[in-house]
Backbone bond lengths (Angstrom), bond angles and torsions (degrees), N, CA, C in turn:
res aa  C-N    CA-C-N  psi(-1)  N-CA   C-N-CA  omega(-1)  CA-C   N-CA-C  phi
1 X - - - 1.453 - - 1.518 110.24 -
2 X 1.626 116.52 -37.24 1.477 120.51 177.19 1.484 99.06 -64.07
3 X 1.060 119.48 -19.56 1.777 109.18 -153.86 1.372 86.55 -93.25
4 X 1.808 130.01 -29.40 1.658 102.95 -154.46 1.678 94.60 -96.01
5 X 1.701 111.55 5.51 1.398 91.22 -166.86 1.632 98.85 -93.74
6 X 1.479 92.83 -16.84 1.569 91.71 176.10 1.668 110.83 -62.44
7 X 1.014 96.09 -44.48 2.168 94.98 -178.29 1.446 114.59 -72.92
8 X 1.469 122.49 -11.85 1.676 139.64 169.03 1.235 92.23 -76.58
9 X 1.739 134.95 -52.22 1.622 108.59 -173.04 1.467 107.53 -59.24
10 X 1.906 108.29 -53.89 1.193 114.68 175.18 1.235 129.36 -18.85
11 X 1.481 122.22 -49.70 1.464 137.20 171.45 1.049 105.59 -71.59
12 X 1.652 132.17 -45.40 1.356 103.99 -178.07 1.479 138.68 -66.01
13 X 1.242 95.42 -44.73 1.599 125.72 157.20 1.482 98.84 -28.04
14 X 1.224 116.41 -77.57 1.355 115.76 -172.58 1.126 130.25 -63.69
15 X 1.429 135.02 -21.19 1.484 152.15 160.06 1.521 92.21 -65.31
16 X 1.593 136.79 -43.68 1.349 116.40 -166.55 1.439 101.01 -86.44
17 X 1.207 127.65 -22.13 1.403 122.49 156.44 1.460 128.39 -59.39
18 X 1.170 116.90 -18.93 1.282 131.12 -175.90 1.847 100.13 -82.52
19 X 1.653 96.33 -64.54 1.353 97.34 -165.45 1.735 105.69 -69.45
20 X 1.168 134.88 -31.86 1.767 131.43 170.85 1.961 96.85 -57.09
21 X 1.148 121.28 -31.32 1.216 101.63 -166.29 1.731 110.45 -89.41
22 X 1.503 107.89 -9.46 1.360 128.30 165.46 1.871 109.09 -73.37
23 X 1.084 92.76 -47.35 1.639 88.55 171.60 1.078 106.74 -61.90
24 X 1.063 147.07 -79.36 1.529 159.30 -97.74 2.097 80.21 -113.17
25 X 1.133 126.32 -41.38 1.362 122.64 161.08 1.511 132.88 -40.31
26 X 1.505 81.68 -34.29 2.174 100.66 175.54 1.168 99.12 -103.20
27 X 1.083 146.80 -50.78 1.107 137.01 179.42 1.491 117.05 -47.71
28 X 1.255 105.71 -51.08 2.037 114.52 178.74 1.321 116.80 -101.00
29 X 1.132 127.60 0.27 1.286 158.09 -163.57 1.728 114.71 -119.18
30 X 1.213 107.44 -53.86 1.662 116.98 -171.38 1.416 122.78 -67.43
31 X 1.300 110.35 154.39 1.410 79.01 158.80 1.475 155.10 -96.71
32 X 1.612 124.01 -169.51 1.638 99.22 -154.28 1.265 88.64 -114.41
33 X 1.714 84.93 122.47 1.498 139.97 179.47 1.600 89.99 -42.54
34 X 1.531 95.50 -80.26 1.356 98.60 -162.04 1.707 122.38 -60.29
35 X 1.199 117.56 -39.63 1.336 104.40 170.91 1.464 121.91 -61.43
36 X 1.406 122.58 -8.50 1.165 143.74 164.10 1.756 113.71 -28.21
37 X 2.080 76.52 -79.94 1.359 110.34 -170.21 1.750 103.69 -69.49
38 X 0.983 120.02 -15.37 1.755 134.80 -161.23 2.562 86.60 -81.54
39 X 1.197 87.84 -48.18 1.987 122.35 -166.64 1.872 73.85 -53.30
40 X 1.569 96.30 -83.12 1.476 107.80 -143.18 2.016 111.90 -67.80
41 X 1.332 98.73 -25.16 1.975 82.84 150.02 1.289 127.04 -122.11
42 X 1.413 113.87 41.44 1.476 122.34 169.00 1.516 119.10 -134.99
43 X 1.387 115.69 13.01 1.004 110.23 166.52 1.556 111.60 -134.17
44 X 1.833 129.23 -163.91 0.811 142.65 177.47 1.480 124.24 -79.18
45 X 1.135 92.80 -29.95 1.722 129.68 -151.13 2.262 87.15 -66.17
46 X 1.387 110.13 -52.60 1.449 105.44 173.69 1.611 108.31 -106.90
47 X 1.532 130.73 40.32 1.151 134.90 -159.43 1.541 140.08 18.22
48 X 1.501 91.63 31.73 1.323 116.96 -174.54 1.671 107.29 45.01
49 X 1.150 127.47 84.88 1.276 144.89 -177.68 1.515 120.84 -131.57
50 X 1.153 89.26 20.74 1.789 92.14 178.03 1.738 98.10 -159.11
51 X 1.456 117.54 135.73 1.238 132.55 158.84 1.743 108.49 -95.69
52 X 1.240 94.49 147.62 1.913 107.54 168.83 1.580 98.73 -116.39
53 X 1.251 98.06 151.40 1.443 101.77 168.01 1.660 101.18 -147.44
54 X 1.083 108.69 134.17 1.523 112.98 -168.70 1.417 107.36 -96.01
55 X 1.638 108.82 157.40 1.380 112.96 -150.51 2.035 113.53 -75.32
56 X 1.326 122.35 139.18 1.234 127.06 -169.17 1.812 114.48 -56.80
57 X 1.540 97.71 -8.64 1.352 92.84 -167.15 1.897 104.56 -159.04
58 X 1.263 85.57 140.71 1.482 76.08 -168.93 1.537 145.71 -11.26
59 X 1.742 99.72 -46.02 1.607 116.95 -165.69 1.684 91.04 -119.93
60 X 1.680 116.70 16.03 1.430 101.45 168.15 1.099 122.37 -52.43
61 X 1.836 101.95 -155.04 1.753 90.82 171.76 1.673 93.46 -136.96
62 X 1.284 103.45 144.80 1.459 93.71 166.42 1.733 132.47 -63.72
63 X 1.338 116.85 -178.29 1.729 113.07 -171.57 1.674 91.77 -149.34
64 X 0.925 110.08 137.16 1.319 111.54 162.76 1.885 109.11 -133.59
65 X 1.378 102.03 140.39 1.638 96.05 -173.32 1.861 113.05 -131.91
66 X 1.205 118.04 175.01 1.159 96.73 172.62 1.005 130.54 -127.99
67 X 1.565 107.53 171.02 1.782 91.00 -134.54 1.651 98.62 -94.10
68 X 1.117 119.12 -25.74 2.015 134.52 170.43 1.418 88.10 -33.89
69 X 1.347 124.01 -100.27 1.313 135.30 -147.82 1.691 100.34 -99.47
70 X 1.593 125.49 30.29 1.140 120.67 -179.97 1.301 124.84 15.37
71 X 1.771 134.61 56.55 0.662 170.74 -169.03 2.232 128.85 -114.96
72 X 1.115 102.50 100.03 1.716 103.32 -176.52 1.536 105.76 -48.66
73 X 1.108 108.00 122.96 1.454 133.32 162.98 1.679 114.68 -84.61
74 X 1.029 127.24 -25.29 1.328 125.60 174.55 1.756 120.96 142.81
75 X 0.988 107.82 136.32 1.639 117.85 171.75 1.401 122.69 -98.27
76 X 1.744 123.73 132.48 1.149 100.30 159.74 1.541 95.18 -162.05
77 X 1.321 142.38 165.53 0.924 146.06 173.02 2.016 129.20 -50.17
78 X 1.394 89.76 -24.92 1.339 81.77 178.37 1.659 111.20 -121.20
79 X 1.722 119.09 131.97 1.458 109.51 -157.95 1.738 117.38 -58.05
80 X 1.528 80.99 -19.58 2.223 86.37 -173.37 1.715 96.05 -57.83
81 X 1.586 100.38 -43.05 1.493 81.38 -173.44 1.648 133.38 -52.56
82 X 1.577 97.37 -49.35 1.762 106.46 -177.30 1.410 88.43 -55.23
83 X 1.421 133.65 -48.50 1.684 135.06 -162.90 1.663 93.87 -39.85
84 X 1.468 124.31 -59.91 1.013 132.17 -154.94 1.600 113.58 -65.04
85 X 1.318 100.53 -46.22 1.711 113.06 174.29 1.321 118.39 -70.61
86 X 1.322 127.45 -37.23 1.367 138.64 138.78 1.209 99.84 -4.86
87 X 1.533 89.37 -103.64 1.721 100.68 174.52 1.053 142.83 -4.32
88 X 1.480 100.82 -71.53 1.789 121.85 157.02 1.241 99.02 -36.70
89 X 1.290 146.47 -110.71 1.545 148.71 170.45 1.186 112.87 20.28
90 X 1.491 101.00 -54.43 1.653 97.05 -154.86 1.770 98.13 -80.58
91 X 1.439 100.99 -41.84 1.800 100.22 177.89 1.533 102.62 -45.65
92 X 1.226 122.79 -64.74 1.512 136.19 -143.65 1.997 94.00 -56.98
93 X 1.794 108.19 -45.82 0.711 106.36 150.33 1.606 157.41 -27.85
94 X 1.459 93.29 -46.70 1.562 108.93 -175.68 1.306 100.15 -85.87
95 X 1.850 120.48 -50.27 1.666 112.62 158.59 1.225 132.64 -38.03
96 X 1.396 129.03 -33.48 1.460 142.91 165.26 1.132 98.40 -39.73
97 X 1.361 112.82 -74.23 1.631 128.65 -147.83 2.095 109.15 -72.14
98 X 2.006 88.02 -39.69 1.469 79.86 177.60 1.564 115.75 -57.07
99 X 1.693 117.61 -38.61 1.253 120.38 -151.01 1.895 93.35 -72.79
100 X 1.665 115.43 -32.37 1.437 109.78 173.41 1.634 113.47 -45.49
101 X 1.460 101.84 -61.41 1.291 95.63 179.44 1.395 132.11 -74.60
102 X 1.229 132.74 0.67 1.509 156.76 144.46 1.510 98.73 -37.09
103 X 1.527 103.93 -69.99 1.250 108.84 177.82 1.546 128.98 -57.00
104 X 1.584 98.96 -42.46 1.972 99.07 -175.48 1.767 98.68 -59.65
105 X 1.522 104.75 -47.91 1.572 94.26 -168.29 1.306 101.31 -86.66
106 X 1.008 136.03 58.00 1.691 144.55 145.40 1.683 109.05 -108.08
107 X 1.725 100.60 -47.14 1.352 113.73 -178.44 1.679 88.06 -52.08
108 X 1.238 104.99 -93.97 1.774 134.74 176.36 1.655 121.14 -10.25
109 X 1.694 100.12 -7.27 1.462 108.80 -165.20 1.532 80.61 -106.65
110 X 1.359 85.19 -52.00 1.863 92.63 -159.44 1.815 110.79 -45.57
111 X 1.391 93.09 -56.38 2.025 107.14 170.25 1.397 95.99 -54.51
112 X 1.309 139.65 -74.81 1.107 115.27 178.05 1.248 138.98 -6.19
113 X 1.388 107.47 -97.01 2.077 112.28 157.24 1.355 113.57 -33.82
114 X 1.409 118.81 -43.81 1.476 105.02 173.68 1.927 121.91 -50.19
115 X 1.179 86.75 -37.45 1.481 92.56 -161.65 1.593 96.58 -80.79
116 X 1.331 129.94 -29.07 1.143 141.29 -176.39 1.555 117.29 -70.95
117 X 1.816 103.11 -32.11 1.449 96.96 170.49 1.872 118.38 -78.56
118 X 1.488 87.23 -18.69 1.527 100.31 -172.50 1.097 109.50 -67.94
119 X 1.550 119.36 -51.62 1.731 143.55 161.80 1.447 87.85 -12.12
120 X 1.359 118.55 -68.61 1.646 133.98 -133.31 1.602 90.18 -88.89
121 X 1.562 127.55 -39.38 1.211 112.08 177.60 1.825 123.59 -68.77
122 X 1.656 78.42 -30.21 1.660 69.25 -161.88 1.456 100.82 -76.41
123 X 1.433 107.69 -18.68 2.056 106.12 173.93 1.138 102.28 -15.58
124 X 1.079 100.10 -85.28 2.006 125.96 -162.02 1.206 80.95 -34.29
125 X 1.379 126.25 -87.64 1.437 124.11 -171.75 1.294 139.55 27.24
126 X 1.998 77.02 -94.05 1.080 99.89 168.16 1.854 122.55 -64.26
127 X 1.284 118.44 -55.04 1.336 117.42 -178.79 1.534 117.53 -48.76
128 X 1.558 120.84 -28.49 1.123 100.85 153.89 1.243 131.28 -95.24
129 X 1.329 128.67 2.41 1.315 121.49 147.53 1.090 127.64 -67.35
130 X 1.325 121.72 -10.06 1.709 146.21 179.00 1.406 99.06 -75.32
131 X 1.317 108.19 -56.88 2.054 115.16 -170.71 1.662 97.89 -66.48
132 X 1.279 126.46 -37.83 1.487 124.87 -163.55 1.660 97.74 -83.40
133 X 1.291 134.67 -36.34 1.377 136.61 175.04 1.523 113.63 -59.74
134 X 1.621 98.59 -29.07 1.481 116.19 179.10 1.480 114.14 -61.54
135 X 1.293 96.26 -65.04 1.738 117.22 167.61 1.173 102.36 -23.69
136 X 1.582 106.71 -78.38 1.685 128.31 -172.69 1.401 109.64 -23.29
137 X 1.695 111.05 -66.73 1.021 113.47 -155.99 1.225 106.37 -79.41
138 X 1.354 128.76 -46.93 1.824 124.54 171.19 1.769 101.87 -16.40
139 X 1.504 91.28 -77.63 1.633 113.98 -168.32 1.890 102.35 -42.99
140 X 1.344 128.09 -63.53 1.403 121.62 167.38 1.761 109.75 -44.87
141 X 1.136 118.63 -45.53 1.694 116.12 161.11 1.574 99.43 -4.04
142 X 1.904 73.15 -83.54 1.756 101.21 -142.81 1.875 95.62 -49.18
143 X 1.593 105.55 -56.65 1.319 101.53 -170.58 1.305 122.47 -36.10
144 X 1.713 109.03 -51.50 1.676 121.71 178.52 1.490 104.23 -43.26
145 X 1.678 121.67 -49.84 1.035 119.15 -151.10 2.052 109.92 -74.98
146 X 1.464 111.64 -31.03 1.522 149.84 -170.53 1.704 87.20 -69.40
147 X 1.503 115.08 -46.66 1.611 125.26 -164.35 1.367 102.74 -80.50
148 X 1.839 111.80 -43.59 1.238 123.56 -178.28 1.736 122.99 -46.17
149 X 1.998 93.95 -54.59 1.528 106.74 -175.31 2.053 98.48 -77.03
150 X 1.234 105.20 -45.56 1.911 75.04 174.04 0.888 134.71 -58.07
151 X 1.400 104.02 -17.57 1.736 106.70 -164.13 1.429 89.40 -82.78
152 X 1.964 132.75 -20.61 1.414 125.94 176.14 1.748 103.44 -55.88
153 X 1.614 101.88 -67.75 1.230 114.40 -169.61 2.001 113.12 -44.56
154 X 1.725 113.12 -40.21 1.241 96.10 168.39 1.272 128.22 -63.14
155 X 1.467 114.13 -21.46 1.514 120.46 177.18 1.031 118.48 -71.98
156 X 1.278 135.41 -4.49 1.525 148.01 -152.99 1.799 94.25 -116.14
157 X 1.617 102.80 -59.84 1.223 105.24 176.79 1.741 110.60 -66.62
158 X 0.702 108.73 -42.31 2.436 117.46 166.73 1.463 88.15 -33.20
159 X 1.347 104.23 -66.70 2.218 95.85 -170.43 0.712 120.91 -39.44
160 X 1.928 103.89 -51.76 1.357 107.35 -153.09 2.063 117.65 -83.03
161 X 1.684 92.58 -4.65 1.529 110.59 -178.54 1.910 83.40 -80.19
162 X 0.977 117.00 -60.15 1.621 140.56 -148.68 1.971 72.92 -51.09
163 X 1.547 115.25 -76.01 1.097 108.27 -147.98 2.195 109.99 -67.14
164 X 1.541 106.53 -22.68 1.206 104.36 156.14 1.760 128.40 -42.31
165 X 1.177 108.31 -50.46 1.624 128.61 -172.73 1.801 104.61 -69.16
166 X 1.530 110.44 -38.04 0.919 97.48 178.04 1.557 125.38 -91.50
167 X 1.547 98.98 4.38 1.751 119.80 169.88 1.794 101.00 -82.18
168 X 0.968 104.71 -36.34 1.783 112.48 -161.50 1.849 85.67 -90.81
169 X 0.811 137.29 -46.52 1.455 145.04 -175.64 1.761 106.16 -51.53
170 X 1.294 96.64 -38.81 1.950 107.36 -161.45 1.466 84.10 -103.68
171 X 1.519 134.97 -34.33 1.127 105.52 162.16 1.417 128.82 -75.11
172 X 1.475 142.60 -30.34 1.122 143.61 142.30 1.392 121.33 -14.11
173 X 1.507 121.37 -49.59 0.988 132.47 171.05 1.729 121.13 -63.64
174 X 1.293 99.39 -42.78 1.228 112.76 -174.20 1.918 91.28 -69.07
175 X 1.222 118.77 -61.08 1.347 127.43 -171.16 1.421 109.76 -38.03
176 X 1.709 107.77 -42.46 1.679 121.96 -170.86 1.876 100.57 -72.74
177 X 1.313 105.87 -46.67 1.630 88.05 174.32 1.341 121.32 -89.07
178 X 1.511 147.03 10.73 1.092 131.79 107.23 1.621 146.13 -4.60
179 X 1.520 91.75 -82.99 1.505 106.99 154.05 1.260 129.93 -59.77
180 X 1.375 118.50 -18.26 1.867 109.73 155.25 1.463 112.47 -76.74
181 X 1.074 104.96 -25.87 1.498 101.39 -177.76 1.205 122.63 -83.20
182 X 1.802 118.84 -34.32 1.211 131.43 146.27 1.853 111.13 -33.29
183 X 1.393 94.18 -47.52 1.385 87.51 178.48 1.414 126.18 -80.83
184 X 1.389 134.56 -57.62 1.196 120.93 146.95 1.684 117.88 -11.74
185 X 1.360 108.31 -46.99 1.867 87.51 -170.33 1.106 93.26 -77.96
186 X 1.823 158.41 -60.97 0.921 176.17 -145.49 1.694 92.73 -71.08
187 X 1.010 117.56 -33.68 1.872 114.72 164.68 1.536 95.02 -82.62
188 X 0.959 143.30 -29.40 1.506 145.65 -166.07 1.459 104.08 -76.11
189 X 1.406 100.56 -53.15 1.630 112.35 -166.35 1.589 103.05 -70.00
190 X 1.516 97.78 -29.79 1.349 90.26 -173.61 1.770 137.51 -76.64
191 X 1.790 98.81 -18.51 1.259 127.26 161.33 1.369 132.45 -50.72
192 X 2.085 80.14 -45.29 1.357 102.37 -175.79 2.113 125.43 -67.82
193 X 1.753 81.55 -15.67 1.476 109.28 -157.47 1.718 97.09 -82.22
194 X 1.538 105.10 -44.14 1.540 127.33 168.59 1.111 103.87 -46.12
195 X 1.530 109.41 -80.02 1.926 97.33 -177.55 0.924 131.21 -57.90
196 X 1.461 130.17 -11.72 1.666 136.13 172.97 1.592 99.31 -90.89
197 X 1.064 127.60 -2.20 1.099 124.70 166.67 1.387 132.98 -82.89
198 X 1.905 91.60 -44.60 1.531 103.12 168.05 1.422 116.09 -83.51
199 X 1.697 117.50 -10.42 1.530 110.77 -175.38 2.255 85.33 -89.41
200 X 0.865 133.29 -16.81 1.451 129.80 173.63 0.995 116.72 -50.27
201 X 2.067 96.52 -52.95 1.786 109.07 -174.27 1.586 116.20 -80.76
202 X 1.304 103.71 -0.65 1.295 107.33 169.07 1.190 116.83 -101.44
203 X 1.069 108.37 -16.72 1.596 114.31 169.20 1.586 130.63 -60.56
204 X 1.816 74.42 -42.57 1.368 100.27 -174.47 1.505 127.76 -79.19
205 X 2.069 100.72 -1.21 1.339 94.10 -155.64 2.190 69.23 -121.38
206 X 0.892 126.38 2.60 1.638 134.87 -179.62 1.479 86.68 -91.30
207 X 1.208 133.88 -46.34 1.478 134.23 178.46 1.724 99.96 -50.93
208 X 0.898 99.76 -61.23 1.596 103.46 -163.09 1.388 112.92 -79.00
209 X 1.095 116.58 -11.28 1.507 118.73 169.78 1.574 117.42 -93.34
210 X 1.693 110.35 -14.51 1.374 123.69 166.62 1.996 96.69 -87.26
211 X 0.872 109.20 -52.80 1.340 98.48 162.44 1.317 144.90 -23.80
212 X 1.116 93.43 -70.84 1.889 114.37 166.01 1.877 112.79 -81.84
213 X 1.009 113.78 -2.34 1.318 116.16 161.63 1.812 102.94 -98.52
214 X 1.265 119.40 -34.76 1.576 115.11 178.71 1.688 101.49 -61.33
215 X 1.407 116.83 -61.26 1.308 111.70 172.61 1.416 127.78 -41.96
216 X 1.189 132.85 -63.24 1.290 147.02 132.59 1.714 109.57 8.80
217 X 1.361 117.28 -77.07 1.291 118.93 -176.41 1.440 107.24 -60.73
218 X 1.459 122.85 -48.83 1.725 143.33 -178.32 1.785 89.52 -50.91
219 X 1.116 114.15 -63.57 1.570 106.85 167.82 1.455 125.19 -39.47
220 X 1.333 89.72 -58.41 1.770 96.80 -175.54 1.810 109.59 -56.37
221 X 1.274 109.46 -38.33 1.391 127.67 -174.14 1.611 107.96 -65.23
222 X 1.674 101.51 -52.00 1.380 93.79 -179.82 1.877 125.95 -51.65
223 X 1.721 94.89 -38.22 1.144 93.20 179.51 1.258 131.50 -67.00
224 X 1.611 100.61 -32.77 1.601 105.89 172.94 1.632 119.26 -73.68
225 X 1.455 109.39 11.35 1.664 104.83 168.04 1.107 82.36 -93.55
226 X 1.430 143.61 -65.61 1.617 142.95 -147.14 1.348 111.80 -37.71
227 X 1.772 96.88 -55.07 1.481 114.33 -179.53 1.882 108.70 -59.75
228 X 1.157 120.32 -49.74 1.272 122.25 -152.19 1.824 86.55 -79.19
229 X 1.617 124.47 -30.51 1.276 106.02 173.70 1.325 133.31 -86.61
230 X 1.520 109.82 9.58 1.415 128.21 173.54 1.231 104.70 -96.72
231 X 1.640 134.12 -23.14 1.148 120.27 172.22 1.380 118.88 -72.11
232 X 1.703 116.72 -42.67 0.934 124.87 163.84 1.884 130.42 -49.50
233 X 1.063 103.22 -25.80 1.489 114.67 169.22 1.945 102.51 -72.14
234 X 1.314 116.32 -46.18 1.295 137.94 -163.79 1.720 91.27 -44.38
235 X 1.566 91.91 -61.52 1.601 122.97 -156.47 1.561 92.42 -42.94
């Protein structure tokens, strides 16, 4: 019994030599925790989604939380651990996000083809609404062009009214000084008509005063036969 407890210290001894030299292996050996934790909320690399906060007191424990939904991720005394749960987070995270986008480009595929069959329906569509606009417009062509040449030919006939009006216009004119002049003579004639009127009535009233002087003398005459045949009776 003395002999096996002696080879039980033996073992222990040596297992605690074993296991300190296992520590002291991770410890100088492992990797560093802290530049880890320093990596994973100070850089890009894990989109900085996790804070560390180191423990208040010597044998505290650390906390790490996150920083999205400012939310505790977990406590525990040793930093590998929060490192580890961290971690966890950040994957569970990145699964979140892949399965979102799993999903948008499922949505995004699906609209896609949708829009692609639609693309393809409304083609036709359009191309034959393209050929019928075609039609359209030929045919408005021709009309424009049908609208174009009358509208020449009315312009042709416009001159030829335009240059009528200004024949009928210059004769009008011509017609209007005529008729002033017509009028002027017709004021002329009419002056003229006045003074032959008053040299008439003077004529007419020299008539009658030769008149009544012819009578007059025919009087005077008669008497002087009366007389000259009463002398002769006398005689």
């Amino acid at each position: 019994m003395t002999r096996f407890s002696k080879v039980l210290v033996v073992f222990v001894a040596a297992a605690s030599l074993a296991y300190f030299a296992f520590v002291g292996a991770l410890i100088l050996g492992g990797p560093n925790w802290s530049a880890l934790a320093d990596q994973m909320q100070n850089t890009g690399e894990y989109g900085r989604q996790v804070t560390f906060k180191a423990p208040d007191v010597p044998k505290g424990s650390w906390t790490v939380t996150h920083t999205r939904s400012n939310t505790s991720i977990g406590t525990d005394p040793l930093l590998a651990a929060v490192i580890l749960k961290a971690q966890d987070r950040v994957l569970k995270d990145l699964r979140d996000e892949l399965t979102d986008l799993k999903e948008k480009i499922l949505a995004e595929t699906a609209a896609r083809d949708l829009a692609n069959q639609t693309i393809a329906a409304d083609h036709v569509g359009i191309k034959a609404r393209a050929t019928a606009y075609d039609e359209q417009l030929k045919k408005l062509a021709a009309e424009v062009a049908t609208a174009t040449e009358s509208l020449a030919q009315k312009g042709v006939d416009l001159t030829a009214v335009q240059k009528q009006f200004e024949e009928r216009r210059f004769e009008v004119f011509r017609l209007q000084t005529q008729l002033e002049l017509l009028r002027d003579d017709l004021f002329a004639s009419l002056r003229q008509r006045d003074a032959l009127q008053d040299e008439l009535l003077q004529l007419k009233e020299s008539q009658q005063r030769l008149n009544a002087r012819q009578q007059q003398l025919k009087r005077q005459l008669g008497a002087g036969e009366v007389a000259v045949e009463g002398r002769s009776d006398v005689q």
